[in-house]
Each structure stands twice: as C-alpha cells, then as structure tokens.
C-alpha positions in Angstrom: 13.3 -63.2 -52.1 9.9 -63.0 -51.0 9.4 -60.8 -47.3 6.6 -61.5 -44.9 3.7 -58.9 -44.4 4.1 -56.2 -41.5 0.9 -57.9 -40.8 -2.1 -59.7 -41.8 -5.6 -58.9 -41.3 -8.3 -61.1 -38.8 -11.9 -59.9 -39.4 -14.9 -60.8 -38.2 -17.6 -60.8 -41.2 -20.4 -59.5 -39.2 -20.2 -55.7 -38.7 -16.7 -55.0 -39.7 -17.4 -56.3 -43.0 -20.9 -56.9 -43.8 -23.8 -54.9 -41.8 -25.3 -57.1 -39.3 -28.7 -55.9 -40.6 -28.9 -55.8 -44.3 -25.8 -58.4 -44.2 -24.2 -56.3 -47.1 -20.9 -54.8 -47.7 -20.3 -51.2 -48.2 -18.4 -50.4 -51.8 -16.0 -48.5 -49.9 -15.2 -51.4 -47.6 -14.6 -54.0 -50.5 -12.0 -50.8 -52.0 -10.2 -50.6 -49.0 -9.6 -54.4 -48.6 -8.5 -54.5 -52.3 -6.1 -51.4 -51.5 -4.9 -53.5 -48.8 -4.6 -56.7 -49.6 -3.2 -55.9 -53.1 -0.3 -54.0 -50.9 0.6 -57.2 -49.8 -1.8 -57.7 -46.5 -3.3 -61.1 -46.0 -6.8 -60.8 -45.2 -8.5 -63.4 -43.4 -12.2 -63.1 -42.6 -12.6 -65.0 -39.3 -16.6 -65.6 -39.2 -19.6 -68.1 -38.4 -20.9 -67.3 -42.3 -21.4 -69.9 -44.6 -18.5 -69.9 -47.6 -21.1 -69.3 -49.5 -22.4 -65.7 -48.1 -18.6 -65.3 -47.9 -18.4 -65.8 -51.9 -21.8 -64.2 -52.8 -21.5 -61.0 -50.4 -17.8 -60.3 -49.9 -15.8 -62.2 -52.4 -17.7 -61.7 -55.2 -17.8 -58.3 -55.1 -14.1 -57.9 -54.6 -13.6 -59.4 -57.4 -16.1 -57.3 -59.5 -14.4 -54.2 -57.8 -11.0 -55.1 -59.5 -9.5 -58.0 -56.9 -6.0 -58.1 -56.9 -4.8 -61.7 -58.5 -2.1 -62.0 -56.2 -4.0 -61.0 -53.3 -4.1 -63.3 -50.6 -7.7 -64.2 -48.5 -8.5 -66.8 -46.0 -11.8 -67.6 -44.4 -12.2 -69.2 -41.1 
C-alpha cells in the first residue's frame, strides 16, 4: 500500500532555485532536491519560466546529478 508524502514541495524557479541573475542553479541545490524528492517529496516548481529553461537549467541537470527514477516533479 502506497502512503501519501508528509508533504510536497511548491517552488518558485526564480531565486529559490535558479539565481535571478545568472538564471543558474547551484549543484548543491539540484543535490538537495534529488535527496528530497528521491525520499518520497513531490517537487513542483511553480514558475513563469518557459518548460524549456525548466528542462535545460533545472531538470537537466538533475538528471545528470543522478535523478531519482521514481521521483516525482511537476511544473506550473
């Protein structure tokens, strides 16, 4: 039987995630939402970005970084 997450995670791209002046993400920030969301956390990135700076800039480099295949990640 599958249990629901304690919670999920809402983020908002620019400056949580990505810096809102070189629009990159910080290694240690893509680690932490691997740790996370391969503990079970949905992470969904709530943002005015394109999907494709979401891919390129954040997704991409999770991935790369050793993504989780079961994690779970929305964008909004």
């Amino acid at each position: 039987m599958q249990t629901a997450p304690p919670f999920a995670l809402l983020l908002d791209v620019d400056g949580p995630i990505a810096s809102p002046v070189t629009r990159t993400v910080m290694p240690e920030v893509i680690a932490l939402l691997n740790e996370l969301g391969g503990a079970g956390i949905p992470i969904i990135f709530n943002t005015g970005r394109s999907d494709t700076f979401i891919r390129e800039r954040v997704m991409d480099p999770m991935i790369g970084a050793g993504m989780p295949k079961d994690l779970t990640v929305h964008a909004v």
